[in-house]
N, C-alpha and C positions, 0 to 999 in steps of 0.2 A: 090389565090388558091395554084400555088405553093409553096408558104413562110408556108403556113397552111399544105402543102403534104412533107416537105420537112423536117419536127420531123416527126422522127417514133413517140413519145411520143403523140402528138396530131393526129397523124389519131389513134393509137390505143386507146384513149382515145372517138376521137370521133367515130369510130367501135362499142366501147362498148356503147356508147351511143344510138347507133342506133338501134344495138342489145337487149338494155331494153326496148326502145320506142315501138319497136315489139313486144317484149316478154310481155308488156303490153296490147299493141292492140290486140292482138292474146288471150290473158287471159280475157279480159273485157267485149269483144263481146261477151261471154257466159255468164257464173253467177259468174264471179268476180272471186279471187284468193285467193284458200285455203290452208294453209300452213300444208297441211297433207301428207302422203307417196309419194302420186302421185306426187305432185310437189316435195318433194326434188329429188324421183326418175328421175323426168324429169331432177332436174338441176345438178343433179351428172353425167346424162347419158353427158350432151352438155357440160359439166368441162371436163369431160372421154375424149371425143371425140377431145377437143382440143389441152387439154396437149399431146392426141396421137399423134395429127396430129406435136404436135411439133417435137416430140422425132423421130417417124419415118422417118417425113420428112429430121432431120439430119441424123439419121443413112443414108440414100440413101444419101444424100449431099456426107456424108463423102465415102464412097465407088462409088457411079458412077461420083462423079467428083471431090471431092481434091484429094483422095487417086492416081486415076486414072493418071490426069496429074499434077501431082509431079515432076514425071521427067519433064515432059517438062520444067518448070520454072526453069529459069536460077539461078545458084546457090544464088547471089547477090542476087535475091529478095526471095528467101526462107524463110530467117527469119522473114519477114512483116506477111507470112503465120502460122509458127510456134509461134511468137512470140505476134501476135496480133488476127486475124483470129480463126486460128484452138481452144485458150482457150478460148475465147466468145463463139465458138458455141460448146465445150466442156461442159461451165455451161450452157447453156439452156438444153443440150441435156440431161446431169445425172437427173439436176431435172426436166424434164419431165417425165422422165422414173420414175421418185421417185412417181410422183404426179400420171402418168396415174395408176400407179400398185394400190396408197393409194383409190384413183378416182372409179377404178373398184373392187376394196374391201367392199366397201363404198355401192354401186351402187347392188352389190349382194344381199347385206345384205339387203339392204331396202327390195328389190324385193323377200326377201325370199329364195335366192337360194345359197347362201353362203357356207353353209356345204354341200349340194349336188353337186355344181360344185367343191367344194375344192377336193373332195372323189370321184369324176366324177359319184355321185350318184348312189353309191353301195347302193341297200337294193332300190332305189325309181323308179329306169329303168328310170328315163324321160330322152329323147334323146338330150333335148333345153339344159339342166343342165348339162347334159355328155359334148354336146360340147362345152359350153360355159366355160365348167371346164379344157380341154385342151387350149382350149386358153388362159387360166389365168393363168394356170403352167406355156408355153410357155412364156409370158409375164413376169412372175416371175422371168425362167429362163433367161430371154436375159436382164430386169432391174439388175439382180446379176452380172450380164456378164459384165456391163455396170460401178456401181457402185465398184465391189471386184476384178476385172480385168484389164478391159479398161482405166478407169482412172485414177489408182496407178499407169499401165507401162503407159501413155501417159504423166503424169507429170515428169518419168524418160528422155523420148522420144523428149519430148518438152523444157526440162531443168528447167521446173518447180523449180523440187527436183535436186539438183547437184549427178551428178552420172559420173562414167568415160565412157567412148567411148563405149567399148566394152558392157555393162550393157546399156546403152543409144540402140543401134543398135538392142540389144536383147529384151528391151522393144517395142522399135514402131513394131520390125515382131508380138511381140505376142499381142500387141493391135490392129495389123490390123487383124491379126486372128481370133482373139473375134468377131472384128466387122464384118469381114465376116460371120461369126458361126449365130449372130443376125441377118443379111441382110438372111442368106440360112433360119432362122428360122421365117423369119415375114410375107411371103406371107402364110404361113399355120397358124399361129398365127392368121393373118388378114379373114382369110376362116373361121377358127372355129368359129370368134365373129358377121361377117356377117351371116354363114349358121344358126348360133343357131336364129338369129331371125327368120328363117321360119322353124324352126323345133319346133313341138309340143310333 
């Protein structure tokens, strides 16, 4: 068991497998599974929910604990951080953000609510649409922040892109900036996508 726990590749291989197993049983026990709104609706919503959980989950990574103890780590071992670390969970992190935004575009649209949250449903008053429409700005905003910001100065920051000292020191303040800006903007972002499901 641990030689099988020990790839990530095969537990999340076999995760997803579990996961269909279910998503079968859960479908079949009724009257079988129909490939119409409602199911892609449902599997846009559980894609949504994951790539978020990815993307948020590093935004937090990166602010309550690399950013945080940076200093502490001894000079010598920094670049293991920079150099290996910090770009691996750089690309998970963009394209989750790429995919939650594409994910809950996707996911409106089926539902019908698309242009109403885009417009925060000027002209239709419903209050699920309004809220659900700031939290997709939100999200919009912090994925921009993320891809036209964050990651051009972090590959300055990280030496990705070769740049001199001074341009290097100037990028990581303003990509740690960014990512604060996202982290001050995701617990309201996270509000408006939760409260809009009980608001009618």
């Amino acid at each position: 068991m641990s030689n099988f726990l020990s790839s990530l590749s095969k537990t999340v291989h076999a995760s997803l497998a579990l996961a269909i197993i279910l998503f079968v049983g859960m479908f079949f026990q009724n009257e079988g599974i129909a490939f119409d709104t409602l199911f892609w609706s449902w599997l846009f919503r559980y894609i949504h929910v994951l790539v978020a959980i990815m993307w948020i989950g590093l935004l937090w990574y990166f602010n309550f604990v690399q950013i945080p103890n940076m200093a502490k780590i001894p000079d010598e071992q920094k670049p293991a951080i920079g150099k290996v670390i910090a770009p691996a969970a750089l690309f998970y992190f963009r394209w989750a953000a790429a995919f939650t935004v594409l994910s809950g575009l996707i996911l409106a649209w089926l539902n019908g609510y698309l242009h109403d949250a885009m417009t925060f449903s000027i002209g239709s008053g419903i209050p699920k649409h309004t809220a659900i429409g700031i939290g997709m700005w939100l999200g919009i905003i912090m994925a921009f922040n993320v891809w036209f910001v964050i990651w051009p100065n972090q590959k300055r920051a990280l030496g990705i892109v070769e740049t001199d000292p001074e341009t290097k020191a100037k990028s990581a303040k303003t990509a740690m900036l960014f990512s604060r800006t996202n982290t001050l903007l995701s617990l309201p972002m996270l509000l408006t996508m939760v409260a809009a499901q009980n608001i009618y």
